[in-house]
C-alpha positions as CSV (number, residue, x, y, z in Angstrom):
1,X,0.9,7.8,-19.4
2,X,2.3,8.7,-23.1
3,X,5.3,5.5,-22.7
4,X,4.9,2.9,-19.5
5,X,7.2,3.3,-16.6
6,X,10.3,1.0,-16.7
7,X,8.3,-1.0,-20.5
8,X,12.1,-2.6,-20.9
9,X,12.5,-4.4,-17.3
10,X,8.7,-5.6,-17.9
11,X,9.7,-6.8,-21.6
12,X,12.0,-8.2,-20.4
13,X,10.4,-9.9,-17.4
14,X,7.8,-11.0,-19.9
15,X,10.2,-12.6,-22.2
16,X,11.3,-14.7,-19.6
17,X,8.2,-16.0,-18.2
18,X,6.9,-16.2,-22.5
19,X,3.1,-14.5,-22.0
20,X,1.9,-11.4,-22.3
21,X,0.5,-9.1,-21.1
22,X,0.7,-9.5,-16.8
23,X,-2.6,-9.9,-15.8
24,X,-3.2,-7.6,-12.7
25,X,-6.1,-8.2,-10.2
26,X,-7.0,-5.2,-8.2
27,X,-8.9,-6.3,-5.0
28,X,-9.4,-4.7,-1.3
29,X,-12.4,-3.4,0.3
30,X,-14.8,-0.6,-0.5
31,X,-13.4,2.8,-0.2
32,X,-9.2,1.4,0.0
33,X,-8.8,3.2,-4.0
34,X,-8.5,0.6,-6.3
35,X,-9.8,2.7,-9.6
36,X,-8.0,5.3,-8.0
37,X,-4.7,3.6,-7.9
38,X,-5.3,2.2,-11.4
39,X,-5.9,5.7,-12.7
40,X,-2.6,7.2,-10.6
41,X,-0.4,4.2,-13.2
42,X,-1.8,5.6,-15.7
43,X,-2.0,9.4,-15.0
44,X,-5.2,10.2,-15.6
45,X,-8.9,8.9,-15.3
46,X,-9.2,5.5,-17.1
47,X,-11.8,4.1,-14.6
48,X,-14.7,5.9,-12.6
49,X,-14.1,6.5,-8.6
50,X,-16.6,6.3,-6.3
51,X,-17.2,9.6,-3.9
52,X,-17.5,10.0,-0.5
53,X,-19.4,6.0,0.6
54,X,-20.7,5.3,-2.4
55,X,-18.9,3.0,-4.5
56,X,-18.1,3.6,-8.4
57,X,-17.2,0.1,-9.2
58,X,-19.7,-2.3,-9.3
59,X,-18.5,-5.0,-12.2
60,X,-14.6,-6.3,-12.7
61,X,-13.3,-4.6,-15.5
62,X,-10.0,-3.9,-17.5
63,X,-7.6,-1.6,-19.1
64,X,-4.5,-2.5,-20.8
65,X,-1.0,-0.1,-20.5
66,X,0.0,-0.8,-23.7
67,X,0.5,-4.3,-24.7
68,X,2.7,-5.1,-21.3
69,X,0.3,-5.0,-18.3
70,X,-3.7,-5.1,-17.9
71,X,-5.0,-4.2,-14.2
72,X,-8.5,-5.3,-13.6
73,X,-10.7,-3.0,-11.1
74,X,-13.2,-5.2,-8.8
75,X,-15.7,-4.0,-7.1
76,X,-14.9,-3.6,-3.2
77,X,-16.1,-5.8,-0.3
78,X,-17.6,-4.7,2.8
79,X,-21.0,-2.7,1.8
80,X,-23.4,-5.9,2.7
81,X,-23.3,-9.5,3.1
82,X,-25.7,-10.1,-0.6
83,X,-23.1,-8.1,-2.1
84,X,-20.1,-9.1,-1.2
85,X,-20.9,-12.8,-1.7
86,X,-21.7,-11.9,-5.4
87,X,-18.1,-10.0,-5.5
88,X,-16.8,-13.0,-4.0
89,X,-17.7,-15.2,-6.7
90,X,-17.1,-13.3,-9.4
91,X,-13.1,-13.1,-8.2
92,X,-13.1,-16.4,-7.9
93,X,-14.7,-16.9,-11.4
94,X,-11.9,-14.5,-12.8
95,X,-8.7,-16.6,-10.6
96,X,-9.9,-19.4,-12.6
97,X,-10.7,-18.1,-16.0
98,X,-8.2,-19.8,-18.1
99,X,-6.7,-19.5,-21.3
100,X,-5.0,-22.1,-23.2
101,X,-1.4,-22.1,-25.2
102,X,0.6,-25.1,-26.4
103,X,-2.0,-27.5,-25.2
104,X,-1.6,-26.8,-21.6
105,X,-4.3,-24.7,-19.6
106,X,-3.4,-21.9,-17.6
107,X,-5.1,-19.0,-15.3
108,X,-5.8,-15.8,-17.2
109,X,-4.7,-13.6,-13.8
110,X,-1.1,-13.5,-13.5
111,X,-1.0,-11.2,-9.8
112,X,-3.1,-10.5,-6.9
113,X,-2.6,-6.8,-5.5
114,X,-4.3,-5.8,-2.5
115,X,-5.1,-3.0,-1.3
116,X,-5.6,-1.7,2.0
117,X,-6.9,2.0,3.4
118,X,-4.0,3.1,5.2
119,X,-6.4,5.9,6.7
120,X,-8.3,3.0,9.1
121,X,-7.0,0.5,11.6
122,X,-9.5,-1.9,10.7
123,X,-9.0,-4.9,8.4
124,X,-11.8,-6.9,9.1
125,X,-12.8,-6.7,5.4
126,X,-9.0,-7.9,4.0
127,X,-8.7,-10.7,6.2
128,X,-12.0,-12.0,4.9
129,X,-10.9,-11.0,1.4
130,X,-7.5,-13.1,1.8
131,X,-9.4,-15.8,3.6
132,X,-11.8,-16.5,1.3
133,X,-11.3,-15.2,-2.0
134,X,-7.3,-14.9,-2.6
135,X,-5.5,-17.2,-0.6
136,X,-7.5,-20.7,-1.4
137,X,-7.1,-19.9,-5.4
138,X,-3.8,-18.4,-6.3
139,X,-0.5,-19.1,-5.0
140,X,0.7,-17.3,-2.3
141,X,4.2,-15.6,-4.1
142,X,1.5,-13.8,-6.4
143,X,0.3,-11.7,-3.7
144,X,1.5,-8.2,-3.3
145,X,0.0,-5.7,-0.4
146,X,0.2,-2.0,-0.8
147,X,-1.5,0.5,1.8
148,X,-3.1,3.6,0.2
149,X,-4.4,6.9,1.8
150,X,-0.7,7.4,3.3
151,X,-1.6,11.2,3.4
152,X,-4.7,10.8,5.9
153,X,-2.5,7.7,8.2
154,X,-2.7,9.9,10.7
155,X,-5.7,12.0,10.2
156,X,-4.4,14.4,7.1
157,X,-1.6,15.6,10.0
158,X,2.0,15.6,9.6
159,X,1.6,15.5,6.0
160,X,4.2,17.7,4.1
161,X,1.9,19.9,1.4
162,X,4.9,21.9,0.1
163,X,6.8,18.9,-0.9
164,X,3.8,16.2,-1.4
165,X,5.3,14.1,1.2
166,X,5.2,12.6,5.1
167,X,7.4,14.7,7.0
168,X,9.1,12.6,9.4
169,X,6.7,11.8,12.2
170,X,4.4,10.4,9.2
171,X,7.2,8.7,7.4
172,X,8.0,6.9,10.4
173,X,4.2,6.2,11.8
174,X,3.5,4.7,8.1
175,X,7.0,2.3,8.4
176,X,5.6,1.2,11.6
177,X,1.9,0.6,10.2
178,X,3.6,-1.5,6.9
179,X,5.7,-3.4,9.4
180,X,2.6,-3.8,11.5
181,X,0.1,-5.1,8.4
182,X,2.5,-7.5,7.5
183,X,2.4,-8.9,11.3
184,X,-1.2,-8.7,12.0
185,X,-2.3,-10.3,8.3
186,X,0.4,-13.3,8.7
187,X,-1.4,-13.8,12.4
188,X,-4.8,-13.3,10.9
189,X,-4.7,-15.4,7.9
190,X,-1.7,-17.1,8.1
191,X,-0.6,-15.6,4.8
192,X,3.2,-14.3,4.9
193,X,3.1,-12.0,3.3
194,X,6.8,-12.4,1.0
195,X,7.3,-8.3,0.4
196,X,7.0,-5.4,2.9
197,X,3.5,-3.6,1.8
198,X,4.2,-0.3,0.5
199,X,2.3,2.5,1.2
200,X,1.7,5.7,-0.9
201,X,-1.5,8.0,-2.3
202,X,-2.6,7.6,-5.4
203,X,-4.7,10.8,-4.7
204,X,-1.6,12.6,-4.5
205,X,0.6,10.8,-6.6
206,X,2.9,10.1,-3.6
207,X,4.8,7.0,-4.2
208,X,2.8,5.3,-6.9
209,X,5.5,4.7,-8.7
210,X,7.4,2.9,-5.9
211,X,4.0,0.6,-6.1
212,X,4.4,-0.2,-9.5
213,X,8.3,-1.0,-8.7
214,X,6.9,-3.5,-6.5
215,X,4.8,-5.3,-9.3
216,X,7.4,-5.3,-11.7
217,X,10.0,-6.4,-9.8
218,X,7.8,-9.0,-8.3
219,X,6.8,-10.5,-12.0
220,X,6.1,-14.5,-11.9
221,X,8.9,-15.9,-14.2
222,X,6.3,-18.4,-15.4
223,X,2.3,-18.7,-16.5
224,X,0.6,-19.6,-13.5
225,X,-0.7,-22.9,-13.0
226,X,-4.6,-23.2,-11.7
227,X,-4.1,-24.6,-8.0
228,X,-7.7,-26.2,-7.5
229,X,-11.3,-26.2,-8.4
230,X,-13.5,-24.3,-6.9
């Protein structure tokens, strides 16, 4: 991405809140598209995705767009019980890596995004993730949901190739599903969650930007406070 999408209202945003960049955490379970997403921002391949079951990301990294946001990739739970304990951990070791300014501590990760695989029903693996990981150590107004895989919602059909788009069985299957999300994790984990996930591709490019409205338009106005030991 040759200039970043909307860098002023970001600036701006930054100004306000007086840090820099916005710390992004990607998180979600294996196979939802977090690299993938990460490289839709930017337009082109800045982190390795996995094929087919096997996962690409296996340490928390991070890229910067520009000087204004850095997203870091996370490997994704779900594969086995060794694993994702040692995932676990190492989130939680990131939520609480601090930095210092003025003489007053604050946490490094500014955002939580999650994401889901809009393409399966079960979210076993998120509620876990929210549970146990995201929920006890950032504050809940730092939380954002988005729902990838939109194309394959229902099985790769009603899916608009012409235009890149969900005609309008899709379009109104996938408002039903973000609706739905929203419910089921406020029921599961007791997190409400403050915006409507959105859902998009990031294999197809379909509505990515629309996700990156959501995190900029969502920007903390202030550094973020560390919330508890863990």
């Amino acid at each position: 991405m040759n200039r970043v999408y909307r860098s002023e209202d970001i600036y701006k945003n930054l100004m306000i809140a007086r840090f820099s960049p916005l710390d992004v955490l990607v998180v979600g379970g294996t196979g939802a598209g977090k690299s993938s997403t990460i490289n839709a921002f930017f337009e082109k391949e800045v982190m390795k995705v996995g094929r087919h079951c096997d996962p690409e990301t296996m340490n928390i990294s991070s890229i910067k767009m520009d000087e204004l946001i850095r997203f870091w990739d996370s490997p994704g739970l779900g594969d086995n019980i060794n694993s994702d304990r040692r995932y676990s951990k190492e989130l939680v070791e990131l939520l609480y890596k601090e930095y210092y300014m003025q003489g007053n501590k604050y946490g490094l990760i500014d955002t939580v995004l999650v994401i889901l695989d809009g393409s399966s029903r079960d979210l076993g693996t998120t509620y876990r993730l929210l549970n146990e990981v995201v929920v006890p150590n950032i504050q809940i107004n730092r939380i954002l949901v988005a729902i990838n895989q939109a194309d394959m919602a229902m099985k790769g059909r009603h899916w608009y190739e012409k235009h890149n788009c969900p005609d309008e069985v899709l379009m109104s299957f996938l408002e039903e599903k973000a609706d739905s999300v929203r419910r089921r994790l406020a029921e599961a984990t007791n997190v409400k969650v403050l915006r409507k996930p959105v859902f998009y591709s990031a294999e197809r490019g379909y509505n990515v930007k629309n996700v990156l409205d959501m995190i900029i338009d969502n920007m903390p106005r202030e550094r973020r406070k560390l919330i508890c030991q863990y």
